[in-house]
C-alpha positions in Angstrom: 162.1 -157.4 153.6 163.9 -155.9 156.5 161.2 -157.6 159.2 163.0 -157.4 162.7 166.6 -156.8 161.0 168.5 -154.6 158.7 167.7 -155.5 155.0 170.3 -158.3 153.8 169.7 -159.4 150.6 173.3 -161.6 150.4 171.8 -163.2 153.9 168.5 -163.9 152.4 169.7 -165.6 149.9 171.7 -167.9 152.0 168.5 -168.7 153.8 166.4 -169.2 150.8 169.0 -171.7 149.4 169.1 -174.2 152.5 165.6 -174.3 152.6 165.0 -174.6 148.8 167.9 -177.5 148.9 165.5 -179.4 151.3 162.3 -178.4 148.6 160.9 -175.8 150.4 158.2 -175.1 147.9 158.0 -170.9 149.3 161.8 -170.5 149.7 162.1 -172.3 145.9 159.6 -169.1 144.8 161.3 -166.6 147.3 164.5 -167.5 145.5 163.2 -167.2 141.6 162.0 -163.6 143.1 165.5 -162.7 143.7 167.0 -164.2 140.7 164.4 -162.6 138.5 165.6 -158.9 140.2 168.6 -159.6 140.6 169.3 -159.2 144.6 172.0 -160.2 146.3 172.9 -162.5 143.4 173.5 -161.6 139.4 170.3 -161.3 137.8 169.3 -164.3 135.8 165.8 -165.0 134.7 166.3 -168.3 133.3 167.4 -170.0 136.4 164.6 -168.3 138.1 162.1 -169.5 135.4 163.6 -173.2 136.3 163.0 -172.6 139.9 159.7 -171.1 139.7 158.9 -174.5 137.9 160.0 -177.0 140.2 157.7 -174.9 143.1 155.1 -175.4 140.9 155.5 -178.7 140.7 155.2 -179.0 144.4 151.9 -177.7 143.8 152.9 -173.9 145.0 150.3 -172.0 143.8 151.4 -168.3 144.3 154.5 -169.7 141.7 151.9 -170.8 138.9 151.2 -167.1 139.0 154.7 -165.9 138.8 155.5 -168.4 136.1 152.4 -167.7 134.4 153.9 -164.3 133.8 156.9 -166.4 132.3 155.2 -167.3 130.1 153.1 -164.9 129.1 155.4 -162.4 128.4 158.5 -164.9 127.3 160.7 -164.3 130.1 163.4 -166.8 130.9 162.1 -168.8 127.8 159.8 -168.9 125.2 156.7 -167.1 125.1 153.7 -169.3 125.3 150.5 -167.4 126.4 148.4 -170.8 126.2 149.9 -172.1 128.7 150.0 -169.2 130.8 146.6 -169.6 131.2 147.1 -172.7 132.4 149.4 -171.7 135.6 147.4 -168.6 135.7 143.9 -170.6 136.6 145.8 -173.0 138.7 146.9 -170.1 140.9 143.7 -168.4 140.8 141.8 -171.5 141.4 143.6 -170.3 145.0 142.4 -167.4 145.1 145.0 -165.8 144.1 144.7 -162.2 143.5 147.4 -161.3 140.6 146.7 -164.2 139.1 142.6 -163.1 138.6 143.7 -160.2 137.1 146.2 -161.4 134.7 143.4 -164.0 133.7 140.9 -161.4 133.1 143.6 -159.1 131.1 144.2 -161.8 128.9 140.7 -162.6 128.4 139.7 -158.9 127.6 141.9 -158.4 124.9 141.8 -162.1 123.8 144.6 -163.3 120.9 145.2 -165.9 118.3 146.1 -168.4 121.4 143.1 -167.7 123.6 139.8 -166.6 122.5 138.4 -163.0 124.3 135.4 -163.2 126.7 134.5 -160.1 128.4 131.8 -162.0 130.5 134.6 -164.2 131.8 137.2 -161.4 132.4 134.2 -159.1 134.6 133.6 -162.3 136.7 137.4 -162.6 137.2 137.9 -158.9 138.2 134.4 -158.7 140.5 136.3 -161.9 142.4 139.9 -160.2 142.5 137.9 -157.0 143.5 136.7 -158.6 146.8 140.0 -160.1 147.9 141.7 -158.5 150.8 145.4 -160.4 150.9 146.7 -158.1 148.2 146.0 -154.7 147.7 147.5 -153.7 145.0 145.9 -156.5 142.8 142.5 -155.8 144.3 142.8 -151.9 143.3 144.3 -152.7 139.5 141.0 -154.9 139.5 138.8 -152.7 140.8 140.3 -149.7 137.9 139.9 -152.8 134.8 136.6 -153.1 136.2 136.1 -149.4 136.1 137.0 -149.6 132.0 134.5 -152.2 131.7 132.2 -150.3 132.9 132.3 -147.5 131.3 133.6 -149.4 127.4 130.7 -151.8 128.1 132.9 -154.9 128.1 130.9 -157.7 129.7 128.4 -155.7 131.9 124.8 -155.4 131.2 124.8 -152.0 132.7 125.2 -149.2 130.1 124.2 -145.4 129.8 124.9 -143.1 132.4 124.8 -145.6 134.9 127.5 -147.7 133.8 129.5 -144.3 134.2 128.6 -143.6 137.4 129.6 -147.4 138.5 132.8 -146.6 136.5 133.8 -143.7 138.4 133.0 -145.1 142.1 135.3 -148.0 141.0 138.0 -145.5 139.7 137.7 -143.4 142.7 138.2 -146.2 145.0 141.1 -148.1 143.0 142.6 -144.8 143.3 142.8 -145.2 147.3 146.0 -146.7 146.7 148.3 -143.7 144.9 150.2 -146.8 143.6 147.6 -147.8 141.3 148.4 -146.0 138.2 145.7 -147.1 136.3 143.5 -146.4 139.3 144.9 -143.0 139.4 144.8 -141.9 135.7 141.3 -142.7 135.4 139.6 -141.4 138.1 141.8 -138.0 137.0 140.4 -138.2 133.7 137.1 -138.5 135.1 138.0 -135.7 137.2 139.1 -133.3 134.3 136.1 -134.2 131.8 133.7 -134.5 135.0 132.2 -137.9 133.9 130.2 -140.7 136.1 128.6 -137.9 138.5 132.2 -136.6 139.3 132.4 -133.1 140.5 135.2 -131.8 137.8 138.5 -130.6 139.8 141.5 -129.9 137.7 143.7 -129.4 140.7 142.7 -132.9 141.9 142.9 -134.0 138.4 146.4 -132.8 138.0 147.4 -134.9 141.4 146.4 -138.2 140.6 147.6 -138.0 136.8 151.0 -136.7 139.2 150.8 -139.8 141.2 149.9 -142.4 137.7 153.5 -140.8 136.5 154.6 -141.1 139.6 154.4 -145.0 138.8 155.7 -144.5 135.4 152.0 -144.3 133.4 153.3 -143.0 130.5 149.9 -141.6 129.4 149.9 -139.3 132.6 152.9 -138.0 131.5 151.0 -136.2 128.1 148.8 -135.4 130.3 150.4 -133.5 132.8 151.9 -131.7 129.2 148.3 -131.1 128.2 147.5 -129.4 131.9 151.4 -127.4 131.5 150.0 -126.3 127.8 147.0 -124.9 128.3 147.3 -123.5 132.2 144.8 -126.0 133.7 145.5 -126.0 137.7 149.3 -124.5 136.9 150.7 -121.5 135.6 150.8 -122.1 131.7 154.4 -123.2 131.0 154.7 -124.1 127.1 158.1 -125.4 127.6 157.6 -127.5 130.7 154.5 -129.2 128.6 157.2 -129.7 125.8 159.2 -131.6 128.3 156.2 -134.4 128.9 155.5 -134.7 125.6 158.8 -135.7 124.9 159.5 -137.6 128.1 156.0 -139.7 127.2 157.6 -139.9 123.4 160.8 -141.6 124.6 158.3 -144.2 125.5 156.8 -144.4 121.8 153.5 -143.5 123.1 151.4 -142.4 120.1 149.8 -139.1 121.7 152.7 -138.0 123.0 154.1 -138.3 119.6 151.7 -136.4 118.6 151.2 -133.3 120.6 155.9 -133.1 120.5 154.7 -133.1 117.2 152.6 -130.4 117.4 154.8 -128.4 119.7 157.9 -128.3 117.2 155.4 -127.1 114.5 154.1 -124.7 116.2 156.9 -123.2 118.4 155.4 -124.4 121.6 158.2 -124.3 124.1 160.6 -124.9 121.3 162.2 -123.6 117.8 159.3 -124.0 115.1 161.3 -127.4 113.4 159.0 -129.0 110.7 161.2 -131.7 109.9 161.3 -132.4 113.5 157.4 -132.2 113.6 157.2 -134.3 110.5 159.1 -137.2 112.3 157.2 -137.3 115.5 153.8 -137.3 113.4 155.3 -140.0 111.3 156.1 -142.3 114.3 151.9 -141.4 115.7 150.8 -142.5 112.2 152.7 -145.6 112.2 150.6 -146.6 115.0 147.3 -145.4 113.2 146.9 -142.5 116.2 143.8 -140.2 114.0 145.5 -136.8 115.3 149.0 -137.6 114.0 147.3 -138.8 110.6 145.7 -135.4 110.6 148.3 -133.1 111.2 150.4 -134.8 108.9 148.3 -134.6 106.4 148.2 -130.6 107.0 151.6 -130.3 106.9 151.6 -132.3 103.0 148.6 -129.4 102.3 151.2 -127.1 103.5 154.4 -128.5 102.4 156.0 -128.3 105.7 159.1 -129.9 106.3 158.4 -131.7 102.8 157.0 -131.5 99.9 153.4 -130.2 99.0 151.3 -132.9 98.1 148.0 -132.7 98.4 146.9 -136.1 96.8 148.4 -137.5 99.9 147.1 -135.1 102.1 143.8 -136.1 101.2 144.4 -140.0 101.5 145.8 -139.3 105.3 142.3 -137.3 105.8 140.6 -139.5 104.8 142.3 -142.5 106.8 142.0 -140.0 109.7 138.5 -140.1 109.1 138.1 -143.6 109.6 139.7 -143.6 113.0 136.7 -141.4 113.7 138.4 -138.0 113.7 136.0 -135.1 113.6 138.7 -132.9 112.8 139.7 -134.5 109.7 136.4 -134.7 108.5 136.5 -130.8 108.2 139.4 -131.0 106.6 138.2 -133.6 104.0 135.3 -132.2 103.6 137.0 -129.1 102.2 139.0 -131.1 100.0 135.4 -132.5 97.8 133.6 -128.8 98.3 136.6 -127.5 96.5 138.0 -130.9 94.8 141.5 -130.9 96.2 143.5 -133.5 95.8 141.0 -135.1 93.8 137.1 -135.0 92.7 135.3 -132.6 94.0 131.9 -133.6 95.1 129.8 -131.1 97.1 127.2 -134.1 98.7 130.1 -135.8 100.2 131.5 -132.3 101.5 128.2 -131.8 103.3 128.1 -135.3 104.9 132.0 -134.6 106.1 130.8 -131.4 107.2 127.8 -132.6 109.2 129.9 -135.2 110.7 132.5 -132.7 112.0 129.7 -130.3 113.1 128.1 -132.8 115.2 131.8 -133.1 117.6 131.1 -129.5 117.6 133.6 -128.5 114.9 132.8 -124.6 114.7 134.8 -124.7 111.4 132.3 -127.6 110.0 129.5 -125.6 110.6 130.6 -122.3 109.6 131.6 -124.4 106.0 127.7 -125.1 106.0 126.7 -121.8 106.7 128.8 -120.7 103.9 127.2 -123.0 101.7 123.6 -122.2 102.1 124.5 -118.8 101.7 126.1 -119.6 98.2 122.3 -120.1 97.4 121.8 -120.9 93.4 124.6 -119.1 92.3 126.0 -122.4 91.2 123.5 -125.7 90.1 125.5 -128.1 92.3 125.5 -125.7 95.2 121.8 -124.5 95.3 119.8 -124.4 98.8 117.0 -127.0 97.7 120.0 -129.6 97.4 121.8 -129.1 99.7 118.3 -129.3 102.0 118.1 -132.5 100.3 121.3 -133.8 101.9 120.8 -132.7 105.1 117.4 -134.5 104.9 119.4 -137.6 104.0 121.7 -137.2 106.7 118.8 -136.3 109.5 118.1 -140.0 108.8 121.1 -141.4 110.9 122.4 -137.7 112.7 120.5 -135.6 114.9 122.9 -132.6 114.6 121.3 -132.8 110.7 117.9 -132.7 112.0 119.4 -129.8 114.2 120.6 -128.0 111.2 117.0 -128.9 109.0 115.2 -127.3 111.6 117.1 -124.4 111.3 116.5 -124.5 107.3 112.9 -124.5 108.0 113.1 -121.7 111.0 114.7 -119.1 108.5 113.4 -120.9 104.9 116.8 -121.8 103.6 116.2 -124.3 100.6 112.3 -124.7 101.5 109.7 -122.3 103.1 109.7 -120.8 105.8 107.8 -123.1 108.5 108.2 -122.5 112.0 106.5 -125.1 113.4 107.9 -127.9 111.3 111.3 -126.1 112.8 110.1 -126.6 116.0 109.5 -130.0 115.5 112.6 -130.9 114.3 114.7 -129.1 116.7 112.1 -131.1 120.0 113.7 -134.4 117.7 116.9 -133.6 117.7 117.1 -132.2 121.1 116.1 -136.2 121.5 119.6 -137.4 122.0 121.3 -135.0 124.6 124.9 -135.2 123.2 123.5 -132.6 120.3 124.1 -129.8 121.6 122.6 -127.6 118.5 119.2 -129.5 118.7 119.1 -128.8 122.7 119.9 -125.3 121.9 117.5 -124.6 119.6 114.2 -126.5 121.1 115.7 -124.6 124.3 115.2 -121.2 122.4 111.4 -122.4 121.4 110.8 -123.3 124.5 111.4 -119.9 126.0 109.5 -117.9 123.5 106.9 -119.9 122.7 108.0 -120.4 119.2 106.0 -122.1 116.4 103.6 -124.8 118.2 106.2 -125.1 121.2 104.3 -124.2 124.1 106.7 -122.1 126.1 108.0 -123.8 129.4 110.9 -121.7 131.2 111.6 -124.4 133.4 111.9 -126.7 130.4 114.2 -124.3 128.8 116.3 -123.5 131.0 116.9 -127.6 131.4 117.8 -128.0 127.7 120.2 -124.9 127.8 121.7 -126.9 130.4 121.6 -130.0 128.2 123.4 -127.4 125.6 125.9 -126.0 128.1 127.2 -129.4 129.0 128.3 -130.4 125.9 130.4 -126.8 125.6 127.7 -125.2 123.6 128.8 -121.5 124.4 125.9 -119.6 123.4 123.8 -121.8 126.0 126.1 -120.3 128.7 125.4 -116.7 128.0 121.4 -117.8 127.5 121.9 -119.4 131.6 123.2 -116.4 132.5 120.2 -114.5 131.5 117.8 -117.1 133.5 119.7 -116.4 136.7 120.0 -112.2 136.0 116.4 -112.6 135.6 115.3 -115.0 137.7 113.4 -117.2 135.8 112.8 -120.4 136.6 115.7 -119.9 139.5 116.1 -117.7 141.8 117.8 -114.0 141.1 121.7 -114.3 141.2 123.5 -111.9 139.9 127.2 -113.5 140.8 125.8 -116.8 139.1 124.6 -115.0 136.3 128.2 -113.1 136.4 129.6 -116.7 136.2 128.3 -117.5 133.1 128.6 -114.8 131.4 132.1 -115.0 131.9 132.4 -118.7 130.9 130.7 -117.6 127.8 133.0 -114.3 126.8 136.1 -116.5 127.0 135.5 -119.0 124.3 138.0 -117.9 121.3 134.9 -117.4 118.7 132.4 -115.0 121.3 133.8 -112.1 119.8 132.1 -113.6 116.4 128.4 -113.7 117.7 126.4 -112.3 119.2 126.1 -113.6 122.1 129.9 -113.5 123.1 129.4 -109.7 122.6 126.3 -109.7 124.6 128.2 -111.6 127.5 130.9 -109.3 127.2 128.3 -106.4 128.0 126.9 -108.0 130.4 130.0 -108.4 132.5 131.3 -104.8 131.8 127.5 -103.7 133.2 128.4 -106.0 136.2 131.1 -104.5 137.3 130.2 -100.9 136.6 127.1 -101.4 138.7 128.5 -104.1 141.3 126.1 -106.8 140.4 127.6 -110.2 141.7 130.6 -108.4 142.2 132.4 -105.8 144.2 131.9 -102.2 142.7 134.5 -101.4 139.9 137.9 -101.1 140.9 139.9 -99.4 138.3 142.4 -102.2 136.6 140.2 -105.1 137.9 137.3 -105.4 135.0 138.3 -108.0 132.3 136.3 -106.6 129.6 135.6 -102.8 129.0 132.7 -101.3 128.1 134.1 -100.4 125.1 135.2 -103.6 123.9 131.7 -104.9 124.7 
């Protein structure tokens, strides 16, 4: 360790072996430790298996751990997870650290040899969490406790405040800058700005740095994702191409996937489908949704193979069942217009509906197109398809979203107002629908059907709206703070999100992307939360508004 001298590893070694001759349980394990890696000595992992042994036969309990891992992973010898847990709880029986965690990871993901308990693997971590003689196994505890937290594995805690508890614990395992998983967690929080984490992509983009700085291999297609899209760095296609492929070396399915992407689109690279076909291939293989969904585009397509649409629609369809809004767009297509197979215009709306409620803009322009078919065709007449959706609003509140919006302008039933109302005050039930937040958000403010108007209530649900990326709900927020109602009058706030609103890719396609856009030209002809207009510095002209 170089403690008072140079680092000797040759001299070490020497020392370890005249202590270990006279069964010195701690120089028997110091000496497996430099046989396993190799220093001062040629590397051999069996001998140090053999020596690891005999100190845990001495009853040496920090060597039950490292032979644990012996065993667990088949090093040395065969591979014997059973009775890994055996050496493991002997060591942790000592308290020792490592050995808690390795316990609890083998009792989260459980296996034919040792049955999962979650309950048992929390109690594990919450011990290894509080131990103080090593660091780096308190902090890896402290991020596995994190996931618990936030999957619901063996806490009672759930909701937002299992979040919260999730990100304190990711925030603090990411003390140590060694902790990779620590790291990548609490930068994913930071990106998506989960648990009551303030979102920062520049911090995001350092500890996802520091997880690959450890060799996370998910961090690396991360950092690709920040390089791709500009987030916290100057957009670089071709240095994003560069960890996706670095990540894809590693096999690691959504790395695959996005190389994938990259070389069928021209992303930092030639447009190569065959290439693109290979790396979505080796995604699917491991049942990643994405990968099964572009793959299955490029069979639509016939990119870099054959068109075959049959098979198209199977990897939809699988994508589908890996939950895959996406795909469920794309499926849903394949039944409205019986691609591939049957058409069936019910099961198009349910795919629909289901793709909508991620917030698939496609999805819900499809259903838009639909009802405006009207009766021009039996199957695809208003009062079915309101049928549907009243099947649907039975398990999905985006449905119940979209009936109220059937009622509010009488598509496939009369026109009823306050039944819309109604409907949209249910759907805006569950705050992850963003349409029914929307909508009872829009009642609310006007008074609408028997919806007694409440600003302050509005305002709250537009908020509800906005946080799920609901871009009309940003231009509606800008309005409350132009206006000052329910807040006070704040023009550069109102500027804000007005902005945040014009730069989704579909505003120039409503009306309320063009209505931002105006509002931010009028802002900086007239100064209003910004500095008088400087020629060359306004983003949007009136014109284009």
């Amino acid at each position: 360790c170089g403690w008072g001298c140079d680092v000797d590893f040759e001299k070490a070694l020497m020392f370890f072996n005249k202590a270990a001759e006279q069964n010195d349980l701690a120089a028997l394990n110091n000496l497996a430790v430099m046989y396993e890696k190799g220093q001062g000595c040629q590397k051999d992992v069996k001998k140090a298996r053999e020596l690891f042994a005999k100190a845990v036969a001495g009853d040496f309990s920090r060597a039950a751990y490292h032979l644990g891992r012996f065993y667990e992973n088949g090093i040395g010898g065969d591979r014997d997870v059973s009775e890994a847990v055996k050496l493991y709880s002997k060591a942790a029986d000592d308290g020792d650290a490592d050995a808690l965690v390795a316990l609890a990871e083998i009792y989260l993901k459980g296996n034919d040899d040792v049955e999962q308990d979650m309950e048992k693997a929390v109690e594990l971590l919450e011990e290894a969490a509080d131990n103080k003689e090593r660091p780096s196994a308190k902090s890896r505890a402290k991020a596995l406790l994190g996931e618990c937290y936030e999957n619901g594995w063996g806490v009672e805690e759930d909701g937002d405040d299992a979040e919260i508890e999730a990100g304190n614990l990711y925030e603090e395992a990411a003390k140590d800058e060694k902790c990779a998983l620590g790291c990548y967690n609490y930068a994913r929080f930071l990106e998506d700005e989960l648990g009551g984490i303030e979102g920062d992509l520049e911090k995001a983009l350092y500890y996802y740095r520091k997880a690959a700085d450890e060799e996370y291999v998910k961090a690396y297609c991360k950092i690709g994702d920040f390089y791709l899209h500009g987030w916290a760095v100057e957009k670089d296609v071709k240095e994003a191409f560069k960890w996706y492929c670095k990540a894809a070396e590693k096999n690691d399915p959504d790395a695959l996937n996005m190389a994938g992407r990259c070389c069928q689109c021209g992303w930092g690279c030639d447009v190569d489908f065959e290439k693109a076909l290979m790396f979505f291939n080796k995604a699917a293989d491991q049942n990643n949704p994405a990968a099964l969904n572009n793959l299955a585009a490029m069979y639509e397509k016939g990119q870099g193979c054959q068109a075959d649409v049959k098979k198209a629609r199977e990897l939809f369809a699988k994508a589908v069942a890996g939950d895959f809004s996406r795909s469920a767009y794309h499926l849903g297509r394949f039944y409205e217009n019986g691609i591939g197979g049957a058409r069936d215009l019910s099961e198009a709306v349910k795919l629909y509906i289901k793709a909508a409620d991620e917030g698939d803009a496609d999805a819900h322009a499809a259903l838009a197109e639909i009802y405006l078919k009207g009766d021009t065709d039996a199957e695809l007449n208003l009062g079915k398809v309101f049928e549907v959706l009243k099947l649907a609003a039975e398990e999905s509140y985006y449905a119940t979203a979209l009936l109220g919006e059937c009622y509010e302008q009488g598509r496939g039933v009369g026109n009823d107002t306050a039944k819309a109302g109604e409907l949209y005050e249910e759907a805006a039930e569950d705050e992850e629908c963003a349409l029914g937040c929307y909508n009872y958000a829009r009642y609310l403010e006007d008074g609408l059907g028997d919806v007694e108007a409440d600003l302050d209530e509005a305002l709250a649900y537009y908020r509800k709206a906005a946080k799920k990326r609901f871009p009309a709900a940003y231009y509606k927020i800008g309005e409350f703070y132009r206006n000052g109602w329910s807040v006070d009058e704040d023009p550069k706030e109102a500027l804000a999100w007005f902005k945040k609103a014009a730069n989704d890719k579909k505003a120039d396609a409503h009306s309320w992307g063009r209505a931002s856009k105006f509002r931010i030209g009028m802002a900086y002809f007239f100064g209003e939360g910004v500095a008088f207009f400087i020629e060359g510095e306004m983003p949007f002209s009136l014109l284009e508004a």
